[in-house]
ROVO-13985 format. One record per atom (N, C-alpha, C): residue in one letter; x, y, z. Coordinates in Angstrom, 3 decimals, decimal comma, always signed. Example, Ala and Ser with C-alpha at 12.3 -4.5 7.8 and 13.67 -1.06 7.14 Angstrom:
<pts>
PT type       c1       c2       c3
PT    a  +13,190   -5,690   +7,800
PT    a  +12,300   -4,500   +7,800
PT    a  +13,200   -3,300   +7,800
PT    s  +12,850   -2,250   +7,080
PT    s  +13,670   -1,060   +7,140
PT    s  +12,900   +0,030   +7,870
</pts>
This chain:
<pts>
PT type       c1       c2       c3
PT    x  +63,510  +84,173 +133,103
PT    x  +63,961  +85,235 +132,195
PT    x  +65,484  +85,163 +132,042
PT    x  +65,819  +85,289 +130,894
PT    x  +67,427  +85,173 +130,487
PT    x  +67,876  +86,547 +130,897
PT    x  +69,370  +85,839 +131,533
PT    x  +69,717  +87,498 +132,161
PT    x  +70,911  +87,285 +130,798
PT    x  +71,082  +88,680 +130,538
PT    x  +72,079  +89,083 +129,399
PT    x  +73,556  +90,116 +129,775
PT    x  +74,481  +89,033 +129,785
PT    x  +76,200  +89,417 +130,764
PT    x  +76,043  +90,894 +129,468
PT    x  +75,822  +92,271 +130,085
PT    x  +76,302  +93,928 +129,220
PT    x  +77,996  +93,401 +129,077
PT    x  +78,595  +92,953 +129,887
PT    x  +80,048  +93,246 +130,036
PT    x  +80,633  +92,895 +128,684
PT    x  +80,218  +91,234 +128,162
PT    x  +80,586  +90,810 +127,421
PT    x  +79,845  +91,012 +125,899
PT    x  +78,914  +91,630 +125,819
PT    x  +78,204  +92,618 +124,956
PT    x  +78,711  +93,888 +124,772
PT    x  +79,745  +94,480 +125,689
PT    x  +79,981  +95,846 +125,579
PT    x  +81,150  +95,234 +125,011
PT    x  +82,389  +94,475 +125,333
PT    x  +83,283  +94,203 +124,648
PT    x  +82,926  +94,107 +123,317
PT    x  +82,130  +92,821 +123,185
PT    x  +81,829  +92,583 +121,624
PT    x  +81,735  +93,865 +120,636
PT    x  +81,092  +94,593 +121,328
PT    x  +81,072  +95,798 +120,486
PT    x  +82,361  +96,193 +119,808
PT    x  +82,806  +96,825 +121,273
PT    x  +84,354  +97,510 +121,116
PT    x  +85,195  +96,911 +120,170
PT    x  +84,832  +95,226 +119,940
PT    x  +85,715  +94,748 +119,314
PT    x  +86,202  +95,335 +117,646
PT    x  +84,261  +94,855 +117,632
PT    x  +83,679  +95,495 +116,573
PT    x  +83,811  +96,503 +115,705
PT    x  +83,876  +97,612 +116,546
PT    x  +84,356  +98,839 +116,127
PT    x  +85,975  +99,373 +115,827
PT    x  +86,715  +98,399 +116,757
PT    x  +88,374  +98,392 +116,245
PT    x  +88,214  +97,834 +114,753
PT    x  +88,031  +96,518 +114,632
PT    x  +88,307  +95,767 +113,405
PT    x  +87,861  +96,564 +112,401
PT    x  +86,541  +97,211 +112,597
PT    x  +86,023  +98,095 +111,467
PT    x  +86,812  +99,283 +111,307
PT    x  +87,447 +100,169 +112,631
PT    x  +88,535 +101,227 +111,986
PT    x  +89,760 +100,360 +111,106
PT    x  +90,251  +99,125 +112,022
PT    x  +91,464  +98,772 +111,278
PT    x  +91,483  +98,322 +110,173
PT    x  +90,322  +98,109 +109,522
PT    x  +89,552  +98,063 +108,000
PT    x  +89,756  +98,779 +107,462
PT    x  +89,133 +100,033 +107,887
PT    x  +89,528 +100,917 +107,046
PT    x  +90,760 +101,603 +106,345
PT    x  +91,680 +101,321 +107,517
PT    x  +92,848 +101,816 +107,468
PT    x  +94,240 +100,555 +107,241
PT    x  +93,533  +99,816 +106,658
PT    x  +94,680  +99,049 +106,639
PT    x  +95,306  +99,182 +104,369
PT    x  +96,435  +98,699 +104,369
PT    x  +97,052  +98,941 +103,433
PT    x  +96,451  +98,338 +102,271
PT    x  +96,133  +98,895 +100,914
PT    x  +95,830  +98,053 +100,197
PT    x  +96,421  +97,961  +98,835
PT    x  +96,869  +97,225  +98,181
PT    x  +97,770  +96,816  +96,391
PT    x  +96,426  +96,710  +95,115
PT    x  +96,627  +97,558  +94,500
PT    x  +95,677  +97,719  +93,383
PT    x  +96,737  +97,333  +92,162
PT    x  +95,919  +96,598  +90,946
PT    x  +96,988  +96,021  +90,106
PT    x  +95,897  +97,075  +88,652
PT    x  +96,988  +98,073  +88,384
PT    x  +96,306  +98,267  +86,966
PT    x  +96,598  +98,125  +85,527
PT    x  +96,507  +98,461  +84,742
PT    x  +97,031  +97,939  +83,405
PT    x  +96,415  +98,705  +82,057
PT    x  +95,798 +100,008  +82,507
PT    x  +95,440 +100,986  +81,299
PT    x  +95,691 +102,444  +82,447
PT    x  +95,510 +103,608  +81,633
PT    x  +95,790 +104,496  +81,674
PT    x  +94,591 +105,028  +82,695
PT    x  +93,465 +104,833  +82,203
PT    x  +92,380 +105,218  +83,573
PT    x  +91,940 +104,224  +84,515
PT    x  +92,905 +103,045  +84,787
PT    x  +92,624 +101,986  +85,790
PT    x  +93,786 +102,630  +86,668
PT    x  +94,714 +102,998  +86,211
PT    x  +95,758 +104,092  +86,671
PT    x  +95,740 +105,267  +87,640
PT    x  +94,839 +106,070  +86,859
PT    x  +93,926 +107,867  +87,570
PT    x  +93,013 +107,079  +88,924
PT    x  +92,221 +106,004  +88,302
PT    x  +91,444 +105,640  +89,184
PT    x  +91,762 +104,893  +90,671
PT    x  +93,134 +104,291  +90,193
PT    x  +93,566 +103,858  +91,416
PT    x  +94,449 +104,906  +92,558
PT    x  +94,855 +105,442  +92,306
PT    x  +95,459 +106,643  +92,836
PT    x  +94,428 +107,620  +93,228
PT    x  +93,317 +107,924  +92,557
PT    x  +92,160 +108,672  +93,184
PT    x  +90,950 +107,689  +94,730
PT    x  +91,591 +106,323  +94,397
PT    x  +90,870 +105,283  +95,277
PT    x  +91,408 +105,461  +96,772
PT    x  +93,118 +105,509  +96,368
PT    x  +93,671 +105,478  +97,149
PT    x  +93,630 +105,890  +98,711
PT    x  +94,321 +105,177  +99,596
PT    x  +93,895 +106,080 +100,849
PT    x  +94,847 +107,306 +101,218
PT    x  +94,506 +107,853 +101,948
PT    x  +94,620 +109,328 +102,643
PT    x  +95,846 +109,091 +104,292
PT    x  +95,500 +107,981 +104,729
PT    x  +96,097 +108,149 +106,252
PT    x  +96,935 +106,768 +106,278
PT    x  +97,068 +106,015 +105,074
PT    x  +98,175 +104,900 +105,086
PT    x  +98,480 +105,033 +103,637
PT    x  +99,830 +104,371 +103,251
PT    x +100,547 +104,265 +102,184
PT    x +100,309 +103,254 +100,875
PT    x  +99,387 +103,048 +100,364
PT    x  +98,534 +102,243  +99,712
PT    x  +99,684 +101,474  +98,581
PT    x  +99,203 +100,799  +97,567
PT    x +100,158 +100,392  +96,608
PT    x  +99,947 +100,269  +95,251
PT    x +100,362 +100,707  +94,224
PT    x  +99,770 +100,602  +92,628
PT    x +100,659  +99,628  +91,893
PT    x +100,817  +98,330  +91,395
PT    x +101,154  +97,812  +90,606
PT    x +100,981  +97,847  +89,260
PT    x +101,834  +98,744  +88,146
PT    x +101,328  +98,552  +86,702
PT    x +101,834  +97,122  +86,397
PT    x +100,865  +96,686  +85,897
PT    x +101,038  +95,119  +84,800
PT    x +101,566  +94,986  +83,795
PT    x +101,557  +96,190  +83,465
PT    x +102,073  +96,461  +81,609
PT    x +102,567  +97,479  +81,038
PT    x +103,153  +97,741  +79,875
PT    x +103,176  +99,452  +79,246
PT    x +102,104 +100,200  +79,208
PT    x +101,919 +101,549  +79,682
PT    x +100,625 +102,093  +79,507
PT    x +100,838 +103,617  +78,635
PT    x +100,026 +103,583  +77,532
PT    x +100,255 +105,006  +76,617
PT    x  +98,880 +105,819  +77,566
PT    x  +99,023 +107,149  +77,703
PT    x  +98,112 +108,270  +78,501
PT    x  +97,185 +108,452  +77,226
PT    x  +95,918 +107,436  +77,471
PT    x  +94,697 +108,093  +76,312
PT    x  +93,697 +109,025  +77,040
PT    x  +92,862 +109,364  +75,680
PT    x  +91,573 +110,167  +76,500
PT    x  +91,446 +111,435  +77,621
PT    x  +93,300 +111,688  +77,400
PT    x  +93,151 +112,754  +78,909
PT    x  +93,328 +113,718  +77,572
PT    x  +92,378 +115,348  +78,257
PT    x  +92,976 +116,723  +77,652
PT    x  +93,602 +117,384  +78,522
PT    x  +94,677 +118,075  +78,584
PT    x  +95,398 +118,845  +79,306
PT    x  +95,186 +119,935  +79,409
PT    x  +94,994 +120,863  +80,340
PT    x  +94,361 +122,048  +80,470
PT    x  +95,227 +122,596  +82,311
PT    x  +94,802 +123,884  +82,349
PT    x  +95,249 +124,578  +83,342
PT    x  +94,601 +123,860  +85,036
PT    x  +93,797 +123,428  +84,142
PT    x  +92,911 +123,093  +85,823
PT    x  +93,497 +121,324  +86,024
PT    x  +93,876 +121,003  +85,209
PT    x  +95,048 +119,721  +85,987
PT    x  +96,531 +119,913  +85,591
PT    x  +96,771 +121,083  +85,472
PT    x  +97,928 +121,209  +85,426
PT    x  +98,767 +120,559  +84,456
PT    x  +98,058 +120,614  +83,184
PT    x  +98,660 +119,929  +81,998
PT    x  +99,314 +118,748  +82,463
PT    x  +99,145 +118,011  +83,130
PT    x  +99,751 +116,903  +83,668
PT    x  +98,751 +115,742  +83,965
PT    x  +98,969 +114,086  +83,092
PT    x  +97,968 +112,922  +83,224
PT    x  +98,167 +112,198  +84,399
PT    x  +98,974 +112,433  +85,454
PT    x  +99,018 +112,090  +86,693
PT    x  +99,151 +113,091  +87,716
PT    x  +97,941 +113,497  +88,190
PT    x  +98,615 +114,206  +90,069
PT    x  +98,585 +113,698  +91,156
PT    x  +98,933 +114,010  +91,955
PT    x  +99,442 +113,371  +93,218
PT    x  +99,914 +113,952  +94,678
PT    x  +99,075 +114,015  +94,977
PT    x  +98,905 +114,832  +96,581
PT    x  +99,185 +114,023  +98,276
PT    x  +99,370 +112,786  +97,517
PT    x  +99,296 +111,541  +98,882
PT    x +100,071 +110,568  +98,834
PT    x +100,614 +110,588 +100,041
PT    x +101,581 +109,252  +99,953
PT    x +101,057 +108,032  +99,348
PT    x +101,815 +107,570  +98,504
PT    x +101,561 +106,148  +97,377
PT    x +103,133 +105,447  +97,384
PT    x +103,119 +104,228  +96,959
PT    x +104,039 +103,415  +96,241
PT    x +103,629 +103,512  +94,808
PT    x +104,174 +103,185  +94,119
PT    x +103,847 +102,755  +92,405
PT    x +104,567 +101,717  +92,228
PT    x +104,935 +100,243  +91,679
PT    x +105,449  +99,773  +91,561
PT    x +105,619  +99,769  +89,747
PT    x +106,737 +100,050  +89,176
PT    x +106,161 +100,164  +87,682
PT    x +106,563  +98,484  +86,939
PT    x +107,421  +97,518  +87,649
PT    x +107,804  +96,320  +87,368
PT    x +108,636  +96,149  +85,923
PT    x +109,129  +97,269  +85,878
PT    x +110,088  +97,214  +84,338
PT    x +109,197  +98,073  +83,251
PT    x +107,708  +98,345  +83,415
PT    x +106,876  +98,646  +82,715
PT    x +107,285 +100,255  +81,391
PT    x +106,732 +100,738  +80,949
PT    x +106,765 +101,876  +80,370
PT    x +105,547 +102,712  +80,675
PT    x +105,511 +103,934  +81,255
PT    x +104,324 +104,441  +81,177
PT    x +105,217 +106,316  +80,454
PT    x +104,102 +106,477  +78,749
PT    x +104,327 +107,062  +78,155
PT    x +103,306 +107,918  +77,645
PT    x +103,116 +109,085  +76,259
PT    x +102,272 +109,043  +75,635
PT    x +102,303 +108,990  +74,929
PT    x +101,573 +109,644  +73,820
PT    x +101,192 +108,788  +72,114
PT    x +102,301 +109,854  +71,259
PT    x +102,726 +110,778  +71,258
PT    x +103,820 +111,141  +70,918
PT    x +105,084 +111,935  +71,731
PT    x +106,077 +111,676  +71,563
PT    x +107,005 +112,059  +72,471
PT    x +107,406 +113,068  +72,187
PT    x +107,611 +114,091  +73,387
PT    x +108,665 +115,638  +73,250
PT    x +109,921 +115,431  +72,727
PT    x +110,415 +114,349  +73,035
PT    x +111,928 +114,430  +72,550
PT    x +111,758 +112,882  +71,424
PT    x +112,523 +112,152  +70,508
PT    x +112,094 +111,239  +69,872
PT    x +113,460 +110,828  +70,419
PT    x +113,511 +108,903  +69,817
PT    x +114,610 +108,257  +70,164
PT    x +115,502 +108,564  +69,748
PT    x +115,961 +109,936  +68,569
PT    x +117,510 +109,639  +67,977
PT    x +117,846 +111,058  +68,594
PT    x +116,952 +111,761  +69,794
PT    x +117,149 +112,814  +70,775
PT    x +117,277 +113,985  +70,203
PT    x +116,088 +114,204  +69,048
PT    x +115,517 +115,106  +68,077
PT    x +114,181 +115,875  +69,069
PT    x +113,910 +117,047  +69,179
PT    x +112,643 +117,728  +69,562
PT    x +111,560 +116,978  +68,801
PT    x +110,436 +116,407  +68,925
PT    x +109,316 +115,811  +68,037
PT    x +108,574 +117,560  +67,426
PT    x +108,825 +118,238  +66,418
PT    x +108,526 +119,056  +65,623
PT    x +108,436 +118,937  +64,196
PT    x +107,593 +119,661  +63,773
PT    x +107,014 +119,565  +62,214
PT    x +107,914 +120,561  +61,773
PT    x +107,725 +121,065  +60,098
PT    x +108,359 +121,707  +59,213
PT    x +108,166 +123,138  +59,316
PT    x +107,525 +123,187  +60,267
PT    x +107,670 +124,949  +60,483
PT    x +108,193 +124,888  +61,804
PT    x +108,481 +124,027  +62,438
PT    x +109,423 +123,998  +63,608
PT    x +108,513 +124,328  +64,886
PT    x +107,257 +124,420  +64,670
PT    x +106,249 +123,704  +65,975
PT    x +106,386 +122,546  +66,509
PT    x +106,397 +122,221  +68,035
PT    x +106,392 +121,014  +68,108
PT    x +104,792 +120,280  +67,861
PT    x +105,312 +119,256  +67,526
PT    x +104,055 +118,072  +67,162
PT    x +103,897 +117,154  +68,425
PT    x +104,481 +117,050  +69,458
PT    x +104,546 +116,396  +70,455
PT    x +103,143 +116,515  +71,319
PT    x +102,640 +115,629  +71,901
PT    x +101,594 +115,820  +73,030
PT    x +102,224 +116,883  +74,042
PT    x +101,125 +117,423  +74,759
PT    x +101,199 +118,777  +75,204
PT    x +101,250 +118,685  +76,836
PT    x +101,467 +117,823  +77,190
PT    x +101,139 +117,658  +78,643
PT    x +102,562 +116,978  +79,404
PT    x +102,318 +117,142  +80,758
PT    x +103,925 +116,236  +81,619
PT    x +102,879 +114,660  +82,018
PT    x +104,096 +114,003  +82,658
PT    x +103,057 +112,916  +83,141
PT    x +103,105 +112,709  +84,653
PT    x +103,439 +113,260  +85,111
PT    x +103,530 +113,472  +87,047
PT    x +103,580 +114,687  +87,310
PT    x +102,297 +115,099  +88,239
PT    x +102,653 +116,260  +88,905
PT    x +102,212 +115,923  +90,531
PT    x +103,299 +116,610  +90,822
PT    x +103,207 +115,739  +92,040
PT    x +103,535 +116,836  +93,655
PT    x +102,763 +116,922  +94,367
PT    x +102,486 +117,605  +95,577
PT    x +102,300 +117,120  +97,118
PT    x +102,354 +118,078  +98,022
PT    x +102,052 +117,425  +99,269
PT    x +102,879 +117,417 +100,320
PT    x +102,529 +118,253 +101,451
PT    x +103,350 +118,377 +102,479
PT    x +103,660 +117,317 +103,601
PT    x +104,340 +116,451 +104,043
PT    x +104,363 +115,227 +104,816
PT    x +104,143 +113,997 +104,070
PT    x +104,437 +114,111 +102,913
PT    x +103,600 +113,232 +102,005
PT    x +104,687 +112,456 +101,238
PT    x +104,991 +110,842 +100,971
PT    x +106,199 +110,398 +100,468
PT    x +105,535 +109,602  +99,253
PT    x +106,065 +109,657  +98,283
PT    x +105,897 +109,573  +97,318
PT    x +107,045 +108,300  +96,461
PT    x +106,520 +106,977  +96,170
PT    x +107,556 +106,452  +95,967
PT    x +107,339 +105,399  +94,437
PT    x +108,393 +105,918  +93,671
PT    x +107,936 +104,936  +92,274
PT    x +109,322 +104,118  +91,547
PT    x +109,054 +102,954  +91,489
PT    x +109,945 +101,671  +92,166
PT    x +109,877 +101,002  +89,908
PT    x +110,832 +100,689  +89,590
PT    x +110,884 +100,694  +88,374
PT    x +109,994 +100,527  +86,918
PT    x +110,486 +101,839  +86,781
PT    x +109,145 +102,555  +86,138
PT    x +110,050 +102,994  +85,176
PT    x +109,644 +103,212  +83,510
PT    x +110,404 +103,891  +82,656
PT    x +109,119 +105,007  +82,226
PT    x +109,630 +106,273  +82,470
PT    x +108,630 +107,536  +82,094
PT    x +108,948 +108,223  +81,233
PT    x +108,483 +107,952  +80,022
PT    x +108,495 +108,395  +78,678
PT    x +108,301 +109,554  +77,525
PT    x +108,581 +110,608  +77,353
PT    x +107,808 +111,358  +76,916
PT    x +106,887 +112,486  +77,066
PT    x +107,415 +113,288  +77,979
PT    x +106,227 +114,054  +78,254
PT    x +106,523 +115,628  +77,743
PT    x +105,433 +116,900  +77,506
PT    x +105,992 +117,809  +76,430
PT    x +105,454 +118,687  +77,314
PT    x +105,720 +119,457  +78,304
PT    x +105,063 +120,342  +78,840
PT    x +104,919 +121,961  +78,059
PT    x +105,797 +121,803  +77,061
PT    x +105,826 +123,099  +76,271
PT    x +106,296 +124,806  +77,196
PT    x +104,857 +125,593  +76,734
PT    x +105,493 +127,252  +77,580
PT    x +104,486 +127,037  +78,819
PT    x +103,815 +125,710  +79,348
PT    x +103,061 +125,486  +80,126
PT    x +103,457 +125,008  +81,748
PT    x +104,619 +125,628  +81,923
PT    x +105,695 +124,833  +83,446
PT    x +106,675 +124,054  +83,094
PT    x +107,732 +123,905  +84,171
PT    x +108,524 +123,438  +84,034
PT    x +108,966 +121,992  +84,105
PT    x +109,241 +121,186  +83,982
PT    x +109,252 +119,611  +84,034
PT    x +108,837 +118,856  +83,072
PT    x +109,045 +118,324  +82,325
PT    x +108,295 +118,001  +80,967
PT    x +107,871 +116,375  +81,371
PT    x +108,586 +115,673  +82,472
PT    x +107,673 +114,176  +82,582
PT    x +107,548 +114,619  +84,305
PT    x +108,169 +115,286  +84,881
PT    x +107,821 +115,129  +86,413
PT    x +108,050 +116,493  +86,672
PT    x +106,541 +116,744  +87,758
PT    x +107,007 +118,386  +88,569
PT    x +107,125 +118,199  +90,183
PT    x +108,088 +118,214  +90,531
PT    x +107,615 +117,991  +92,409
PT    x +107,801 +118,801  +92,945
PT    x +107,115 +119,014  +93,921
PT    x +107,137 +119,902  +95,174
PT    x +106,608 +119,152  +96,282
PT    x +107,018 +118,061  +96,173
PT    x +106,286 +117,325  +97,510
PT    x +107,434 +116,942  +98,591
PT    x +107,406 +116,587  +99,860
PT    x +108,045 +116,488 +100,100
PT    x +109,078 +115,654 +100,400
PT    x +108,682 +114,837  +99,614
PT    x +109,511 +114,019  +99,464
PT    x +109,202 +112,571  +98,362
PT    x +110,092 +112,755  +97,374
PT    x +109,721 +111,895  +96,138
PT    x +111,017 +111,060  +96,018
PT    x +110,404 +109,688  +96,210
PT    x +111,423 +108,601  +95,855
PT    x +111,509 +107,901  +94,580
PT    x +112,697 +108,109  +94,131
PT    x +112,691 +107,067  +92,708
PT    x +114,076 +106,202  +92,868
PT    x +113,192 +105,046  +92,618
PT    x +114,304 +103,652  +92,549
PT    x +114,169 +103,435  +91,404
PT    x +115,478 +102,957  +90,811
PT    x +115,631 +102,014  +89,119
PT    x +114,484 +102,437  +88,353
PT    x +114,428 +104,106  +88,408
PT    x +113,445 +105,096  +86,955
PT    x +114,048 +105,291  +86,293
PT    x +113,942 +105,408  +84,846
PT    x +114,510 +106,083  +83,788
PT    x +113,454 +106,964  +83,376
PT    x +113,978 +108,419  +83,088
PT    x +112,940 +109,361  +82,783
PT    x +113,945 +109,706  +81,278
PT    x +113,017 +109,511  +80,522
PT    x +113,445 +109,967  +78,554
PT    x +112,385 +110,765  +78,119
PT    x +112,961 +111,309  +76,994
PT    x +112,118 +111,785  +75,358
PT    x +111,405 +112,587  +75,808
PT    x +111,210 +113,370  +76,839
PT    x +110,593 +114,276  +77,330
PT    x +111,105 +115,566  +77,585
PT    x +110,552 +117,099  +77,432
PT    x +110,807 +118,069  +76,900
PT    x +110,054 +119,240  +77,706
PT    x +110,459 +120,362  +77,461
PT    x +109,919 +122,018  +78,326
PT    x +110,654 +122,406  +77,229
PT    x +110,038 +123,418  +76,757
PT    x +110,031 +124,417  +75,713
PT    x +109,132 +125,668  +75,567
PT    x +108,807 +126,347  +74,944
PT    x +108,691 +127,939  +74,457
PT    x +108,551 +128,075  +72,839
PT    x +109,304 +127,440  +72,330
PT    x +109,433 +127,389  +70,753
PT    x +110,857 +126,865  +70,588
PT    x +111,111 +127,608  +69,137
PT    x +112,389 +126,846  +68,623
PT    x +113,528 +127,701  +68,855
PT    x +114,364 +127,139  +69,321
PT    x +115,580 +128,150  +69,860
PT    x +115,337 +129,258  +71,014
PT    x +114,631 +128,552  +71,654
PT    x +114,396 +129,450  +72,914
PT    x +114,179 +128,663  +74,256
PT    x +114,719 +129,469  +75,242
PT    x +115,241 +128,243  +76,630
PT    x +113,716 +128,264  +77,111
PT    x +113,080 +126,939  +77,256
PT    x +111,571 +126,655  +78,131
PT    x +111,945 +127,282  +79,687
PT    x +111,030 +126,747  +80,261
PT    x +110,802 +127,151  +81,868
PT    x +111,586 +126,419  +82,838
PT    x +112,529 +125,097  +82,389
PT    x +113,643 +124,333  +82,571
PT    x +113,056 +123,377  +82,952
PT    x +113,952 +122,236  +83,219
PT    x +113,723 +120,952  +83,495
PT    x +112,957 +119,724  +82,476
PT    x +113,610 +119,523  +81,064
PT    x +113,385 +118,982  +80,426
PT    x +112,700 +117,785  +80,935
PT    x +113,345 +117,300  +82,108
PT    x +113,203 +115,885  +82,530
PT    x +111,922 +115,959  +83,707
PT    x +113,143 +116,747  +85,231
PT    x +112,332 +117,166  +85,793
PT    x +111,981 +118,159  +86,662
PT    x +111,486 +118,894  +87,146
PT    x +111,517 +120,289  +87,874
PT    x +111,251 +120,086  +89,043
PT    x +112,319 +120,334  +90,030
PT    x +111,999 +119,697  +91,406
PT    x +111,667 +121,612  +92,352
PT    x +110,357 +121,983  +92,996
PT    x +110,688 +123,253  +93,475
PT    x +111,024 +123,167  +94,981
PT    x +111,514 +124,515  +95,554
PT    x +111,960 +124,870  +96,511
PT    x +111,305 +123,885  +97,622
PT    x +110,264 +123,627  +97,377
PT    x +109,561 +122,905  +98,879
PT    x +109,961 +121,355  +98,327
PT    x +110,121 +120,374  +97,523
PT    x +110,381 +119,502  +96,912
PT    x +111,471 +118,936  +97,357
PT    x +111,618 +117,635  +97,565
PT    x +113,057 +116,984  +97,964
PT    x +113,115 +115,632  +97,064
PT    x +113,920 +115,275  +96,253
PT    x +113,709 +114,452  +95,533
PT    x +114,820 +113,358  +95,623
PT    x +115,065 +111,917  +95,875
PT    x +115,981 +111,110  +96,146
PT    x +115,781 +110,240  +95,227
PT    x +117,200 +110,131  +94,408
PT    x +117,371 +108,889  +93,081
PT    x +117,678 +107,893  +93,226
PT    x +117,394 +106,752  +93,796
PT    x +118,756 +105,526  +93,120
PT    x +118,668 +104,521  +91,875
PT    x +119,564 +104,646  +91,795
PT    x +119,956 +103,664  +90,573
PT    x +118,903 +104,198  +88,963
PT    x +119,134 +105,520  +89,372
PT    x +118,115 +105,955  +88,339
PT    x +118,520 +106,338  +87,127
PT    x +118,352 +106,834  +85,870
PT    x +118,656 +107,533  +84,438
PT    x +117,359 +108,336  +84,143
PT    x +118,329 +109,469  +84,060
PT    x +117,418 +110,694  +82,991
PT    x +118,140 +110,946  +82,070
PT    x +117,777 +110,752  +80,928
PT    x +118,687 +110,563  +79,284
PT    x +117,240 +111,607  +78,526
PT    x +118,054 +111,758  +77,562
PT    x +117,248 +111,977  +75,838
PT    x +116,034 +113,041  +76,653
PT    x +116,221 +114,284  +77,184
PT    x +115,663 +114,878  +77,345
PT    x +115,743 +116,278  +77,176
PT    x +114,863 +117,463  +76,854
PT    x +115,650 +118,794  +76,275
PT    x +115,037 +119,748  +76,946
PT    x +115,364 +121,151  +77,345
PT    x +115,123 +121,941  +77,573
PT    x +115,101 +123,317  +77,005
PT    x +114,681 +123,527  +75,596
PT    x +114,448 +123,930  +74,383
PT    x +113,964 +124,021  +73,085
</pts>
């Protein structure tokens, strides 16, 4: 009868079961290149390590509606991430502010702009980091403050971002909820380098 060494069976196990936690938890780079390969990777993302999003390309925000229950905003964000944006543009299909740093409004002086920000962003212990990225456009209107970024997390890093053409407003000739660009609140810590916020309004 074959005798069977437990010792070296009980290791095997143990081994087993490390490699499979350190599986789980090990870091992983998602490469996307549309607007819901985007949501989806950030919703993939992990929870207890710092994962990574590479955009490939310019991405315009389709197919999202903005509403109270996401916070009029096509990106949220509750968990530590990287973003890498690689020079990219991520925008939407019409801008709060336009390039000659005009409000995007029609002839009765409504704006015509999409209605939403494009980062909202949360989370206590939570670092948040987006590495050159140009963020384009976002119109949060009488709907909060920040018109492309809202943070309150605790901590949001931006390297070589440019945040434009994006807007907080109320109507015409009247001061929005502030932060054309972006609205950083009381719990929020936000660190720039080498960054630009241009062509943005708060009105």
């Amino acid at each position: 009868m074959r005798k069977i060494n437990w010792v070296k069976v009980s290791l095997s196990f143990v081994y087993f079961i490390f490699l499979s936690i350190e599986s789980l938890d090990a870091q992983t780079t998602r490469y996307v290149g549309t607007y819901a390969e985007l949501v989806t990777a950030i919703s993939n993302s992990s929870t207890s390590v710092t994962d990574i999003i590479e955009i490939q390309n310019d991405i315009v925000v389709s197919g999202f509606t903005p509403s109270a229950g996401n916070n009029y905003s096509a990106i949220s964000i509750s968990k530590s991430i990287t973003i890498n944006g690689n020079g990219n543009v991520f925008t939407v299909p019409v801008t709060g502010v336009t390039d000659g740093g005009k409000n995007n409004t029609g002839s009765n002086g409504t704006s015509t702009a999409s209605g939403f920000r494009l980062f909202y962003i949360t989370g206590s212990s939570k670092v948040i980091t987006i590495n050159d990225l140009v963020i384009k456009g976002g119109n949060i209107g009488s709907n909060g403050s920040g018109g492309a970024i809202y943070n309150a997390a605790d901590k949001l890093v931006l390297n070589n971002v440019t945040i434009s053409n994006s807007r907080s407003s109320v109507g015409t000739n009247q001061l929005g909820n502030g932060g054309g660009g972006i609205s950083n609140q009381n719990t929020g810590k936000i660190y720039l380098n080498n960054c630009m916020i241009t062509r943005n309004s708060a009105g």
